[in-house]
C-alpha positions, -999 to +999 in steps of 0.1 A: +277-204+644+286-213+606+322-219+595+318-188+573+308-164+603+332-176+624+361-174+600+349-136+594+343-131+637+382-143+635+390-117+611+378-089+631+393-103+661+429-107+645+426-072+631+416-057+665+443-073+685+467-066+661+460-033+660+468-026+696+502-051+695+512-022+667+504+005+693+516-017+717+490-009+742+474-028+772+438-036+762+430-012+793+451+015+775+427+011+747+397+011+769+408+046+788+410+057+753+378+050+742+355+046+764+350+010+754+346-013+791+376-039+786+356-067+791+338-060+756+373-050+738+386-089+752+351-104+742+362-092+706+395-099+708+381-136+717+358-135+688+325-133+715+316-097+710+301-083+679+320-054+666+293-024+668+301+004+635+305+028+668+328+004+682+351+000+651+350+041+644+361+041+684+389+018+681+399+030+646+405+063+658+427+057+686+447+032+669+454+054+637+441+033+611+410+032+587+377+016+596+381-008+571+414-022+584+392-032+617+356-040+598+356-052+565+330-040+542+337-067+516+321-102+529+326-132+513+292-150+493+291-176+524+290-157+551+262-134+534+240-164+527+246-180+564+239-144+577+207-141+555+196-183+566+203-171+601+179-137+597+150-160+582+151-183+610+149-157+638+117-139+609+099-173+606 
């Protein structure tokens, strides 16, 4: 995975787990709460699960905060153009 990607992967991952230290719930907490199976929620806490749109709505809700603190809309330039070299790849 490309620096970019993975320094965005560890934004989402900061912002999730920080979000439930604020609530100050157990990721199983979170996971009654959602429906989400914990061992997804600790994949992206550990940066090795994708966070889904449905995923992010899910965990936005519970904790109180907007999608957008949780998935950021805004990507940097890098991590568009390693995104869009990675699509071509798996096209070619």
């Amino acid at each position: 995975m490309a620096k970019a990607i993975k320094d965005y992967a560890a934004a989402i991952a900061l912002a999730c787990s920080k979000a439930r230290a604020d609530k100050g719930w157990t990721q199983i907490q979170v996971c009654m709460a959602t429906g989400i199976p914990q061992t997804t929620l600790s994949k992206l806490e550990r940066q090795g699960a994708p966070l889904t749109f449905t995923t992010a709505y899910r965990l936005a809700h519970v904790y109180g905060v907007a999608i957008h603190e949780l998935m950021p809309l805004k990507q940097s330039p890098d991590v568009v153009a390693e995104l869009e070299a990675v699509k071509a790849e798996l096209v070619a």
